[in-house]
PASEBA-1860 file (N, C-alpha, C; in nm, 3 decimals):
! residues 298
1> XXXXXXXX> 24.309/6.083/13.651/24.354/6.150/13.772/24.476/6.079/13.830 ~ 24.566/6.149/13.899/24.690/6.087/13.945/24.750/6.207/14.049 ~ 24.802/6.134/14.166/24.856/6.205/14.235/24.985/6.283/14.217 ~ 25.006/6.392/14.236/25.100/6.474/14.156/25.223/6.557/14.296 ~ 25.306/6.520/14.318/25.407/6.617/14.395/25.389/6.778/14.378 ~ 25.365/6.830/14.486/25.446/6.993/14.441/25.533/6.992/14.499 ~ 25.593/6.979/14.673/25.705/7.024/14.743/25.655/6.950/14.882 ~ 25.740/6.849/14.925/25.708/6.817/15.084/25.638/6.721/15.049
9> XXXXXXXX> 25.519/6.744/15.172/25.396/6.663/15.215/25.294/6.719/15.116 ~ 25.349/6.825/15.067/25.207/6.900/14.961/25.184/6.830/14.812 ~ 25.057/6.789/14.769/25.072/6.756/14.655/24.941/6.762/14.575 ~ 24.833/6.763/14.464/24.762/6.748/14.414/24.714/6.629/14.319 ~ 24.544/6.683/14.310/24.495/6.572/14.251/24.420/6.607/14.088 ~ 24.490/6.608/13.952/24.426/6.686/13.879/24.311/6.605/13.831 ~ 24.205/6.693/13.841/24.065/6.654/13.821/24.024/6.817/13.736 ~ 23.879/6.768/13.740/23.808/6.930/13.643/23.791/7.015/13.789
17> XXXXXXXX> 23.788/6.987/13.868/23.815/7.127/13.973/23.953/7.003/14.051 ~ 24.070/7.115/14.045/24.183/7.019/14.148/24.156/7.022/14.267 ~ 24.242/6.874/14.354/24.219/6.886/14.487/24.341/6.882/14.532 ~ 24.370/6.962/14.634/24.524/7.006/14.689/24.495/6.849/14.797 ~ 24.597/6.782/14.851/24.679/6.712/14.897/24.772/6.718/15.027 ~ 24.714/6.738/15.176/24.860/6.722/15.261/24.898/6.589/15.274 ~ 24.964/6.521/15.323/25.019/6.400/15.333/25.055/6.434/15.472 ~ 25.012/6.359/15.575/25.094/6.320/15.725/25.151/6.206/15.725
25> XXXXXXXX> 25.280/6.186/15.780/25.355/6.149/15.841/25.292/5.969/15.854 ~ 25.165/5.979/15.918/25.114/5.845/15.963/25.014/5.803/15.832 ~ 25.045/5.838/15.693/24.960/5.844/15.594/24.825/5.875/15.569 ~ 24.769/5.908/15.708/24.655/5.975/15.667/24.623/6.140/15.605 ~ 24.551/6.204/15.535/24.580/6.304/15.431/24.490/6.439/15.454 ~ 24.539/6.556/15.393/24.396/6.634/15.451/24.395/6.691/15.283 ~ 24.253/6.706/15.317/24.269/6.729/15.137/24.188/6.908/15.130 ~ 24.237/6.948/15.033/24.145/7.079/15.001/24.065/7.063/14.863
33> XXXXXXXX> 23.901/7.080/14.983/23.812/7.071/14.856/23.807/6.893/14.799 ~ 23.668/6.899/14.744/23.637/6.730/14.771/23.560/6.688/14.585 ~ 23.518/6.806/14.492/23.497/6.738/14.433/23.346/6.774/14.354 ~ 23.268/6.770/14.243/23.159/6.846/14.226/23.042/6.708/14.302 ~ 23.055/6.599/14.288/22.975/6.532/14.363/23.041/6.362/14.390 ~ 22.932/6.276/14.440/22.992/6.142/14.499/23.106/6.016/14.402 ~ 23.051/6.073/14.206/23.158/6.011/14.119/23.260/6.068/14.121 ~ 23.281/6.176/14.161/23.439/6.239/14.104/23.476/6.188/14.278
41> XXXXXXXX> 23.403/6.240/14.343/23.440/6.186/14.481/23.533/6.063/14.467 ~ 23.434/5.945/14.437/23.504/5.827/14.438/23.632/5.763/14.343 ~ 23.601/5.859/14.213/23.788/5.914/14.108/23.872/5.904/14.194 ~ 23.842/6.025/14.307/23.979/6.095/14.413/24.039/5.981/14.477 ~ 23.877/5.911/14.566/23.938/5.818/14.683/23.997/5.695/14.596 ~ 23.996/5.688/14.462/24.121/5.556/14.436/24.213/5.598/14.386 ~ 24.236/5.704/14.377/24.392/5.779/14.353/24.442/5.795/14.473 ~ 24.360/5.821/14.604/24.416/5.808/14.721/24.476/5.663/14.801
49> XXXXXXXX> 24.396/5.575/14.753/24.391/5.437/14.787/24.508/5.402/14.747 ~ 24.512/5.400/14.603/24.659/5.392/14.491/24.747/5.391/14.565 ~ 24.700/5.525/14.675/24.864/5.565/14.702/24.874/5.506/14.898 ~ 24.802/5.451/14.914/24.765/5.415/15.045/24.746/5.540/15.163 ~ 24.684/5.599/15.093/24.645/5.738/15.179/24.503/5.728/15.210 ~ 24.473/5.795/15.340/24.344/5.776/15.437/24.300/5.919/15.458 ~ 24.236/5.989/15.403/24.127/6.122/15.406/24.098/6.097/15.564 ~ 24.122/6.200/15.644/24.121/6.235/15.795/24.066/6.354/15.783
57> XXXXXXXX> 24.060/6.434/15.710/24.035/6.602/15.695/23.993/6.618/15.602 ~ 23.946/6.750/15.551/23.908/6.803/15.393/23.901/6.989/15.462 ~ 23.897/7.058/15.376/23.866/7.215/15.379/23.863/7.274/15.270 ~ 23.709/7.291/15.272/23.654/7.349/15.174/23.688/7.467/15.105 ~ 23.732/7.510/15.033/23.788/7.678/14.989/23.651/7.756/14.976 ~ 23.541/7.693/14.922/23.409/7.767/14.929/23.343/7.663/14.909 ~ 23.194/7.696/14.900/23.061/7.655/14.907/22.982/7.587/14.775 ~ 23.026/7.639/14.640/23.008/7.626/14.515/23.032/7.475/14.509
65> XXXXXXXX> 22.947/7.391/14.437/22.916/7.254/14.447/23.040/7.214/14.404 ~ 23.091/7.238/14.256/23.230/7.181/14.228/23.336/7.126/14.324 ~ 23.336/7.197/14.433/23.466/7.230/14.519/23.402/7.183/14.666 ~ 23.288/7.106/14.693/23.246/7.067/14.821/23.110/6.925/14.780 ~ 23.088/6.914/14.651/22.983/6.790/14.628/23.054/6.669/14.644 ~ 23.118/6.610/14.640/23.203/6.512/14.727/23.238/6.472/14.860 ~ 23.216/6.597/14.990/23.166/6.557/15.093/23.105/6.479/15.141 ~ 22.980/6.421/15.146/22.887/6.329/15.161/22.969/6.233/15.141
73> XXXXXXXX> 23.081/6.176/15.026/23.057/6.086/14.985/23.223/6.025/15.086 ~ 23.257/6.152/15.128/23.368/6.087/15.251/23.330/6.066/15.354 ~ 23.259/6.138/15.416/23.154/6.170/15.507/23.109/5.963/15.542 ~ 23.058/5.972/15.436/22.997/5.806/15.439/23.083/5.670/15.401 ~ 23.226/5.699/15.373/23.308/5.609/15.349/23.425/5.613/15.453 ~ 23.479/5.757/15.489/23.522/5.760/15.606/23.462/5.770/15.766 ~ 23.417/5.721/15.829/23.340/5.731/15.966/23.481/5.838/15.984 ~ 23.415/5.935/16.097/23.553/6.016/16.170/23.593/6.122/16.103
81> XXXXXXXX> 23.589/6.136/15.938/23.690/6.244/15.898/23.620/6.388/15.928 ~ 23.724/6.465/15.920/23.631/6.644/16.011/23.642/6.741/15.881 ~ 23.592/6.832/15.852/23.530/6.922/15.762/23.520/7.042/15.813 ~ 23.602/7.153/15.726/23.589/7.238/15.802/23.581/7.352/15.663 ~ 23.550/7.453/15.684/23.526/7.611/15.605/23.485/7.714/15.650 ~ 23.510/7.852/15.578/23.454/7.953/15.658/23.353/7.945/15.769 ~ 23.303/8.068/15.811/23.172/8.053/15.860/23.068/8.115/15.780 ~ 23.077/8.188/15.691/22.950/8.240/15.573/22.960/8.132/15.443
89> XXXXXXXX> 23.032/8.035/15.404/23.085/7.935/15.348/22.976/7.822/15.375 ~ 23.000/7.804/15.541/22.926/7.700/15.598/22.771/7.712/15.577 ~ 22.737/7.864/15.618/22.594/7.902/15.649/22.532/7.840/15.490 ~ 22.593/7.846/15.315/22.553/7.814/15.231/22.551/7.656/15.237 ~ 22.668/7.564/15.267/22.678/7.427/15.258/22.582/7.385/15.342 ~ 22.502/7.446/15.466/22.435/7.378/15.576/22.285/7.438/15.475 ~ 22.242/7.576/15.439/22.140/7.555/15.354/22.154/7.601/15.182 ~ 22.164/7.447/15.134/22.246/7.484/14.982/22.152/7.568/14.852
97> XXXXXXXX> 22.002/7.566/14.924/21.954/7.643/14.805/21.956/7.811/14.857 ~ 22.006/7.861/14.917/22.037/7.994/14.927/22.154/8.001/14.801 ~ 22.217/7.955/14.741/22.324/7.984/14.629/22.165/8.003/14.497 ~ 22.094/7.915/14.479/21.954/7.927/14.364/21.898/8.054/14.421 ~ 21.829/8.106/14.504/21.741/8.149/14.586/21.820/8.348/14.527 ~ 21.947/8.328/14.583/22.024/8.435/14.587/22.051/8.472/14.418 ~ 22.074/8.380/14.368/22.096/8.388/14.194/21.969/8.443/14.168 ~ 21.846/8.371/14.173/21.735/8.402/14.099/21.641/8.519/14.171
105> XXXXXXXX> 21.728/8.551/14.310/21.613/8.652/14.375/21.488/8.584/14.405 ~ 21.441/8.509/14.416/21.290/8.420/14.428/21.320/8.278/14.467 ~ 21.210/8.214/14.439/21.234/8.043/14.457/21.279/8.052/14.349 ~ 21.380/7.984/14.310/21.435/7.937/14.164/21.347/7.855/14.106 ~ 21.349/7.851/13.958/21.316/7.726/13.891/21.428/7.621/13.891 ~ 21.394/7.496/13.829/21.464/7.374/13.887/21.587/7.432/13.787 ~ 21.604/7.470/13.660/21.716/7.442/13.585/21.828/7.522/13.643 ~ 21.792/7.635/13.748/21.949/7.668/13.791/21.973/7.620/13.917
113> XXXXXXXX> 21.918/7.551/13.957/21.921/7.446/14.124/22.035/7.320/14.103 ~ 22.146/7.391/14.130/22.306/7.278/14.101/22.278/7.167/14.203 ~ 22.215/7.235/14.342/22.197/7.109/14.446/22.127/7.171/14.550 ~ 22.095/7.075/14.596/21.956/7.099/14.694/21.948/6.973/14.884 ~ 22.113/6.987/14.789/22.090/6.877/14.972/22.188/6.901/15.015 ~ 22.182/6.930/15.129/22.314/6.943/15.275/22.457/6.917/15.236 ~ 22.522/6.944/15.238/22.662/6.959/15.222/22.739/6.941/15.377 ~ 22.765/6.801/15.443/22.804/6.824/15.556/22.937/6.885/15.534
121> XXXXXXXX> 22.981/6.981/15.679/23.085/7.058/15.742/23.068/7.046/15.911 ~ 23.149/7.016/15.955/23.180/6.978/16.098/23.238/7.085/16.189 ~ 23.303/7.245/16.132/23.349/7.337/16.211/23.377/7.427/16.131 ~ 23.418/7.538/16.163/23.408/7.674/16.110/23.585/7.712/16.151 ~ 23.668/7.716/16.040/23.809/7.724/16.064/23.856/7.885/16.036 ~ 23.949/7.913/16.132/23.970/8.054/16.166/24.091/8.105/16.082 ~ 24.076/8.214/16.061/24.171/8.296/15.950/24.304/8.289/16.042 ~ 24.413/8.273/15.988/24.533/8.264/16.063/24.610/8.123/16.077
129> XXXXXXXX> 24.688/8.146/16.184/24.760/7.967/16.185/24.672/7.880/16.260 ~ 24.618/7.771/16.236/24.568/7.625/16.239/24.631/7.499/16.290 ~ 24.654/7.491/16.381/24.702/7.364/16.376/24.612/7.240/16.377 ~ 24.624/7.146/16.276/24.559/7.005/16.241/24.669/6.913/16.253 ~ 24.633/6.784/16.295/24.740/6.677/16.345/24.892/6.716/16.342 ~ 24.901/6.833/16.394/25.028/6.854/16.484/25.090/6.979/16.338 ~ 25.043/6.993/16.217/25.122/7.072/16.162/25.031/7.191/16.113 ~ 25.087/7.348/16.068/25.055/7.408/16.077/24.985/7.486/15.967
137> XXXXXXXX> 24.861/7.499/15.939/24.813/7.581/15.786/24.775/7.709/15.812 ~ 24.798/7.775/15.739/24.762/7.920/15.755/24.629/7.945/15.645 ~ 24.528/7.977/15.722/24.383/7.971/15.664/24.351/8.148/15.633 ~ 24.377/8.168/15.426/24.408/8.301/15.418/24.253/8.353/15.324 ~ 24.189/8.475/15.391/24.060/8.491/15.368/24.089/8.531/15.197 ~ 23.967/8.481/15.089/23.981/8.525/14.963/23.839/8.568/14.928 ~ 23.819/8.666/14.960/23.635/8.712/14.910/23.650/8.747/14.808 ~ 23.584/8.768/14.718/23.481/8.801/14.605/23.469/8.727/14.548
145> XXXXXXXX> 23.499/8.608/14.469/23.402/8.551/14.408/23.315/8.424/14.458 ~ 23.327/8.453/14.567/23.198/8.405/14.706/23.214/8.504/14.802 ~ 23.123/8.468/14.901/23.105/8.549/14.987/23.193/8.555/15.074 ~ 23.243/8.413/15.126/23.466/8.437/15.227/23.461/8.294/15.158 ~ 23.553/8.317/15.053/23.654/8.181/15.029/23.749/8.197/15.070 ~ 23.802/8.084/15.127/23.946/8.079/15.183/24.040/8.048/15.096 ~ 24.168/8.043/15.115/24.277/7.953/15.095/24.325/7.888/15.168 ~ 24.453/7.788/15.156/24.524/7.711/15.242/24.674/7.721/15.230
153> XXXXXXXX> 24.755/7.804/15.293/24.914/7.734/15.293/24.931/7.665/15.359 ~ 25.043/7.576/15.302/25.084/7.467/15.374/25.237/7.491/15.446 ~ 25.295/7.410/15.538/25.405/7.426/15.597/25.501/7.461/15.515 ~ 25.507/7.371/15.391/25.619/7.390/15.263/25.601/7.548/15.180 ~ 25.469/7.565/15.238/25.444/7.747/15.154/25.402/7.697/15.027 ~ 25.307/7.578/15.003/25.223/7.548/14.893/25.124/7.613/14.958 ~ 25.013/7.714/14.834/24.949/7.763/14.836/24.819/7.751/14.738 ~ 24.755/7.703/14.789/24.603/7.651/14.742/24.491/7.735/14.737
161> XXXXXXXX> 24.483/7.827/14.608/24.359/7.924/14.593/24.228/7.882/14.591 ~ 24.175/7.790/14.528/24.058/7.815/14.495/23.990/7.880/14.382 ~ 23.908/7.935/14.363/23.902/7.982/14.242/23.924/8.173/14.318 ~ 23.971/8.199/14.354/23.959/8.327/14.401/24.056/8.372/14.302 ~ 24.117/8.314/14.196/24.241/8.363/14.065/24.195/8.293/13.960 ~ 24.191/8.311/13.854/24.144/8.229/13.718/24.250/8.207/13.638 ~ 24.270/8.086/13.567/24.411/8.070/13.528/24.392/8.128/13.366 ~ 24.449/8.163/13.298/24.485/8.185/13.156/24.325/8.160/13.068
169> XXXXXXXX> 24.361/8.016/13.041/24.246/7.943/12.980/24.170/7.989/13.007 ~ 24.118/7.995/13.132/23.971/7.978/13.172/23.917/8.125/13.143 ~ 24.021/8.262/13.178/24.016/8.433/13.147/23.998/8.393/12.978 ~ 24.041/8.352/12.909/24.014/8.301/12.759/23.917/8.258/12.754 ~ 23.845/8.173/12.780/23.726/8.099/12.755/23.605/8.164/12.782 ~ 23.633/8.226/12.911/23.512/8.310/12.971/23.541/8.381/13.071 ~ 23.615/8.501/12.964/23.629/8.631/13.018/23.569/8.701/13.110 ~ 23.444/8.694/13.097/23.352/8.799/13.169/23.356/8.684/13.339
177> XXXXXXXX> 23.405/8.743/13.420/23.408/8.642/13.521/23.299/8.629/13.616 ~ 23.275/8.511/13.724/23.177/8.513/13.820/23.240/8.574/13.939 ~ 23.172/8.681/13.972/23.218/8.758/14.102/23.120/8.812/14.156 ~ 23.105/8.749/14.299/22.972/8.859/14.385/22.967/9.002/14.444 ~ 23.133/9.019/14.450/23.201/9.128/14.528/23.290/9.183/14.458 ~ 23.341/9.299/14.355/23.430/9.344/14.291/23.523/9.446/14.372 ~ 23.498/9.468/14.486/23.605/9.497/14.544/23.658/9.400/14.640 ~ 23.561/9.355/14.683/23.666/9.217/14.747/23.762/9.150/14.648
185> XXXXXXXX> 23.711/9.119/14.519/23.772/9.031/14.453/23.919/9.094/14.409 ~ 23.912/9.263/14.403/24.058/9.328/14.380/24.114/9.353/14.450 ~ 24.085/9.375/14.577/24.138/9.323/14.749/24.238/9.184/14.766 ~ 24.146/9.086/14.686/24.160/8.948/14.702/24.301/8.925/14.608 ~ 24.307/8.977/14.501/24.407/8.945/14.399/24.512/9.017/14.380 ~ 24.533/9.117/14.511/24.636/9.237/14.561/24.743/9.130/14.649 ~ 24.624/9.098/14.747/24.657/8.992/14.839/24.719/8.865/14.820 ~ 24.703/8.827/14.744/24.768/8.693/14.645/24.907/8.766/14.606
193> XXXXXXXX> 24.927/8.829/14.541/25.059/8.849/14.558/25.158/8.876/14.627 ~ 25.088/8.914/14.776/25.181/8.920/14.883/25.186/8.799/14.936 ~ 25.150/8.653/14.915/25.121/8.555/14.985/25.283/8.518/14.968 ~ 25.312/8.467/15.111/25.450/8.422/15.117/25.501/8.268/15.055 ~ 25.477/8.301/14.983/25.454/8.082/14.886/25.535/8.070/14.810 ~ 25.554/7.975/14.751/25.668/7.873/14.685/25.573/7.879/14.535 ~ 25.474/7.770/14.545/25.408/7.738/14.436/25.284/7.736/14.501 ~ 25.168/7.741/14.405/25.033/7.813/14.405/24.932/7.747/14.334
201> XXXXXXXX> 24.859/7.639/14.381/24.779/7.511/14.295/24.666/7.648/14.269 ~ 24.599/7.665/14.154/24.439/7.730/14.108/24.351/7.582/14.079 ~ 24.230/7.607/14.111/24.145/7.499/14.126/24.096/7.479/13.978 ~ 24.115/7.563/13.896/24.083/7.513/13.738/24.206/7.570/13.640 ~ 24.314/7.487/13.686/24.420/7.544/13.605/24.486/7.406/13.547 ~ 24.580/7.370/13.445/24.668/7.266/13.442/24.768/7.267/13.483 ~ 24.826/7.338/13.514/24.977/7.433/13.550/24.957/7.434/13.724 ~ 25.076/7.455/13.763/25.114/7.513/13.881/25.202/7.614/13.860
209> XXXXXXXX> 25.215/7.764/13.966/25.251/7.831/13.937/25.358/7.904/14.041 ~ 25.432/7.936/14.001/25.574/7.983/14.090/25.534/8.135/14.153 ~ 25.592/8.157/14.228/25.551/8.286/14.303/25.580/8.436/14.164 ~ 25.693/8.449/14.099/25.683/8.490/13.997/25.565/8.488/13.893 ~ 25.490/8.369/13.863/25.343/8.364/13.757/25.263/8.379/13.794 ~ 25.252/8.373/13.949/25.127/8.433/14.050/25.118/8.551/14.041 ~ 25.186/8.617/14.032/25.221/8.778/14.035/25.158/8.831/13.899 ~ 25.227/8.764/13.789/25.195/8.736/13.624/25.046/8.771/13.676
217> XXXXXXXX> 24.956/8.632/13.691/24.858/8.563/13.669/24.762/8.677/13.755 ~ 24.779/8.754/13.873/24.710/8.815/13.936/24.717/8.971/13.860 ~ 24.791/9.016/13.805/24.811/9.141/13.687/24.728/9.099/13.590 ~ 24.713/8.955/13.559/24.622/8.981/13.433/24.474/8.952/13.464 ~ 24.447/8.896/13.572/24.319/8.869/13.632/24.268/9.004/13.672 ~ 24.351/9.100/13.722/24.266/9.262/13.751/24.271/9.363/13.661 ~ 24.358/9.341/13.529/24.317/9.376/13.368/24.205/9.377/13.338 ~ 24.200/9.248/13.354/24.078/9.146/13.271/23.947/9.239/13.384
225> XXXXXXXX> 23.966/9.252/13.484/23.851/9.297/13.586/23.807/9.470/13.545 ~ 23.960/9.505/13.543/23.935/9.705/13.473/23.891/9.691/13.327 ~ 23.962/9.609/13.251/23.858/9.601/13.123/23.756/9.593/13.150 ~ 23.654/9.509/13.201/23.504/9.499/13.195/23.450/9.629/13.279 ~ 23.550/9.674/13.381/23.494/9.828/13.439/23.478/9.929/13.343 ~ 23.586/9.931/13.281/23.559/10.042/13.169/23.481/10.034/13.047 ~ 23.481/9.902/13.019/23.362/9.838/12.917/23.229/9.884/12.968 ~ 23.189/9.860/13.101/23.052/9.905/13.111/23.022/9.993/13.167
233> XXXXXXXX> 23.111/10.072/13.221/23.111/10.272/13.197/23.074/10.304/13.090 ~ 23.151/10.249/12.980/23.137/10.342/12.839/22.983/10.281/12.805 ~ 22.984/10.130/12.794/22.820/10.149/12.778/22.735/10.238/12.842 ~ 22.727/10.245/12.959/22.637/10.329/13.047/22.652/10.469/13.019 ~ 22.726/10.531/12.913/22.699/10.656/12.880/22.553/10.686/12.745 ~ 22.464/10.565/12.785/22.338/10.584/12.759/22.250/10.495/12.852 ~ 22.151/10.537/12.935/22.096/10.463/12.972/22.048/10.301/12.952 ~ 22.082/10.237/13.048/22.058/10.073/12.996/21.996/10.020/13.156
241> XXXXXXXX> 21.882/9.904/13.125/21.852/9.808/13.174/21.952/9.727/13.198 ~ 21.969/9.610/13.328/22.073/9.568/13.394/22.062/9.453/13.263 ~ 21.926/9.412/13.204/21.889/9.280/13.094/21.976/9.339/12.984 ~ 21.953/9.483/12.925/22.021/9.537/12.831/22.159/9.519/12.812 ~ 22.212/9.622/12.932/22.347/9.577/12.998/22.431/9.477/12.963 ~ 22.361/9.346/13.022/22.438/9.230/13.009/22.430/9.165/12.867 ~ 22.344/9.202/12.792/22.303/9.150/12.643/22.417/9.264/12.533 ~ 22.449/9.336/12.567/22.537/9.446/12.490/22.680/9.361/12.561
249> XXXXXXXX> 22.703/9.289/12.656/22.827/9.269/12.691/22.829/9.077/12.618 ~ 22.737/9.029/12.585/22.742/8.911/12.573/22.732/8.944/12.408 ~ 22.679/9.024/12.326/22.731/9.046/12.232/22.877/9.074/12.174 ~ 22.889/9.160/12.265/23.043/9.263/12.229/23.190/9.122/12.261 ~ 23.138/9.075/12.359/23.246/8.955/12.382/23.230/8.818/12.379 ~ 23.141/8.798/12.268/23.102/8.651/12.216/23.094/8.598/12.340 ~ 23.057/8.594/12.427/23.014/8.511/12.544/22.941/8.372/12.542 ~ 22.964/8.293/12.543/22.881/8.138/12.538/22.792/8.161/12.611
257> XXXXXXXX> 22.636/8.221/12.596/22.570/8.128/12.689/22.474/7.990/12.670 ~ 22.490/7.891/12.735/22.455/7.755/12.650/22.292/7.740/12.794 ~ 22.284/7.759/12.905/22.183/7.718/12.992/22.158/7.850/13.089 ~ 22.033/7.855/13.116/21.993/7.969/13.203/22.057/7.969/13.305 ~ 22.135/7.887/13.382/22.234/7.863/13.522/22.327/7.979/13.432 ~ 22.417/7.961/13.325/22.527/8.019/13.298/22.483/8.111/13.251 ~ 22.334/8.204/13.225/22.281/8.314/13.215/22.295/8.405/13.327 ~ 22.237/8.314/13.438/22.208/8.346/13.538/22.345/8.390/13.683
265> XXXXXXXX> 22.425/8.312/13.584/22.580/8.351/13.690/22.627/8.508/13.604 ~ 22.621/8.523/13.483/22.599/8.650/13.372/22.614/8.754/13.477 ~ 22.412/8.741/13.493/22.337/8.843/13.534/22.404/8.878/13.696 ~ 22.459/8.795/13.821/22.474/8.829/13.909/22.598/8.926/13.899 ~ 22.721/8.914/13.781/22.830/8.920/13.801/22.772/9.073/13.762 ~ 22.717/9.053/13.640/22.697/9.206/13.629/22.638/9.316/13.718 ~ 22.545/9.288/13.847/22.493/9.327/13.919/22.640/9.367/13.998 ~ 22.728/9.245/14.043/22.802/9.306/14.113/22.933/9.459/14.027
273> XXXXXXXX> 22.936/9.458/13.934/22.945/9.532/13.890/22.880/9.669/13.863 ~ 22.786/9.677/13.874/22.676/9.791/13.884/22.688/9.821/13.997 ~ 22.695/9.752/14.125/22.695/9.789/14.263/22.887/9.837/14.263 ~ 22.984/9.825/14.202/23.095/9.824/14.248/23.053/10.014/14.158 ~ 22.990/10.002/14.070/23.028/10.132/13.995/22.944/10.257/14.093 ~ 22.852/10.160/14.114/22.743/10.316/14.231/22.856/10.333/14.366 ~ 22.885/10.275/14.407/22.985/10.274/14.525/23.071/10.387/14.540 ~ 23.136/10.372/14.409/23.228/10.432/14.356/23.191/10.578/14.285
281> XXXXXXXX> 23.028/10.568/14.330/22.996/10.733/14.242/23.015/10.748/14.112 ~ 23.010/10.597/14.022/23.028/10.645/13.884/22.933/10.646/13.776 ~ 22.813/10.588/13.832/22.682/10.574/13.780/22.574/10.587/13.885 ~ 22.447/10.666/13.866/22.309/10.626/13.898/22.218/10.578/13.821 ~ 22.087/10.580/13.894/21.993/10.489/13.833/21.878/10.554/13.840 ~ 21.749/10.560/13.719/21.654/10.619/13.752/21.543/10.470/13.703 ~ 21.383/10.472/13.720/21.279/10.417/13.747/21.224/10.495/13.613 ~ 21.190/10.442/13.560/21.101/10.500/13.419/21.016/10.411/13.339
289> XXXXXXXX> 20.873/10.439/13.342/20.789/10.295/13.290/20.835/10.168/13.299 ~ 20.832/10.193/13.442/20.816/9.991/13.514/20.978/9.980/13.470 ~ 21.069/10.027/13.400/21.229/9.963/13.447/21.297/10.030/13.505 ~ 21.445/9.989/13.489/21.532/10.051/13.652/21.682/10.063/13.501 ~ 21.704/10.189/13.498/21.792/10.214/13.362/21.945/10.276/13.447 ~ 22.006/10.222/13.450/22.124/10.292/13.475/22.201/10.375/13.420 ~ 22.314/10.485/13.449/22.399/10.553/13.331/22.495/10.651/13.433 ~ 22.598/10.650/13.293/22.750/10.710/13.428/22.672/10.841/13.427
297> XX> 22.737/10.840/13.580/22.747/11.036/13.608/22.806/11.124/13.491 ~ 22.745/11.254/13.507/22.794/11.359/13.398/22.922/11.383/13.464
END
């Protein structure tokens, strides 16, 4: 890990989820997003140290452990620093097994339980301009693939997604994406291209990206989204189980699944998909010996 320039005071930290970087003036730092837990945590804080920078702030882009399990571990090394994220963001970090609970519909079993303890957050930060130690972020709403992930611009018009965009690789690796909301999420990636920015950190990307590859990168992220719409229209022109469903799509697109967690993120995405297609009047559903079979309208 090493601290990396984009423009200004803005800069990043590349790790397996990145952490965006402000820099103030009096060297203390506000960072976006902290980290999947207290080791990568403590990676960050000596790349920060390195650089004689003091964590005063953090803001969470969402709730998902990757991108907020490192909290605690500033929380307890910095006395003072403030924490802030949505407010439906927060409601998950304050009780973290509603993310298991909501996946599995029930009490979960332990193997998809990522975490099970408090995630401190100190305030609930408002969509619009922000001011934190005197300079100004514009806190820009990104729903669907949580329930309100945010973003962050910065004064310089660095722009810090989150995972609300998937970079190249990762649409390669594992196509079929995690999304709770499929119209938020094409809402969300409309919106990204109107964002008034310079350059554009993605939280699992290697690259940074110019307002031009954002544009790129958000065309091929809602491809990638109408492909799988029309992929499971055309399946559904025979009745299928939501289990069926997702087993005809994990066939058809070699899908890795290696642990019931990454089964289980599968099964939600596809749900939200089934709900984006009834919405839309393009499938119902009937009840027939104990299952629930879906299929497009005639």
């Amino acid at each position: 890990m090493m601290l990396n320039k984009i423009k200004g005071s803005s800069y990043y930290i590349d790790a397996p989820t990145n952490i965006g970087v402000y820099v103030f003036k009096n060297k203390n730092c506000l960072l976006v997003d902290s980290g999947i837990n207290s080791t990568q945590a403590k990676k960050i804080d000596e790349v920060l140290i390195q650089n004689d920078l003091h964590p005063k702030y953090i803001i969470n882009t969402h709730s998902h452990i990757d991108h907020c399990g490192g909290n605690l571990y500033f929380k307890n090394n910095y006395p003072g620093v403030l924490i802030y994220t949505s407010q439906s963001e927060k409601l998950f970090m304050d009780n973290p097994l509603l993310h298991s609970y909501a996946q599995y519909s029930a009490n979960p079993i332990k193997e998809i339980v990522r975490n099970n303890k408090v995630v401190p957050v100190d305030s609930v930060i408002d969509y619009g301009l922000n001011k934190i130690n005197d300079e100004k972020f514009e806190i820009i709403p990104l729903k669907g693939h949580s329930i309100e992930q945010i973003g962050i611009l910065t004064p310089e018009k660095v722009c810090y997604l989150g995972d609300s965009i998937f970079s190249e690789n990762i649409i390669e690796k594992y196509s079929f994406p995690y999304l709770i909301n499929i119209e938020d999420s094409i809402n969300t990636l409309k919106s990204i291209a109107d964002i008034d920015g310079d350059f554009f950190m993605v939280s699992h990307s290697s690259v940074l990206y110019t307002k031009n590859e954002i544009v790129a990168l958000v065309n091929k992220n809602l491809q990638n989204i109408e492909d799988y719409i029309n992929q499971i229209s055309d399946l559904l022109d025979q009745p299928l189980t939501k289990e069926d469903l997702l087993e005809n799509l994990i066939i058809i697109n070699e899908l890795k699944v290696k642990s019931l967690n990454e089964y289980h993120n599968y099964f939600s995405s596809v749900s939200a998909f089934l709900s984006y297609l009834y919405e839309k009047s393009n499938i119902s559903f009937s009840i027939e010996d104990g299952k629930v079979y879906y299929f497009k309208k005639a």
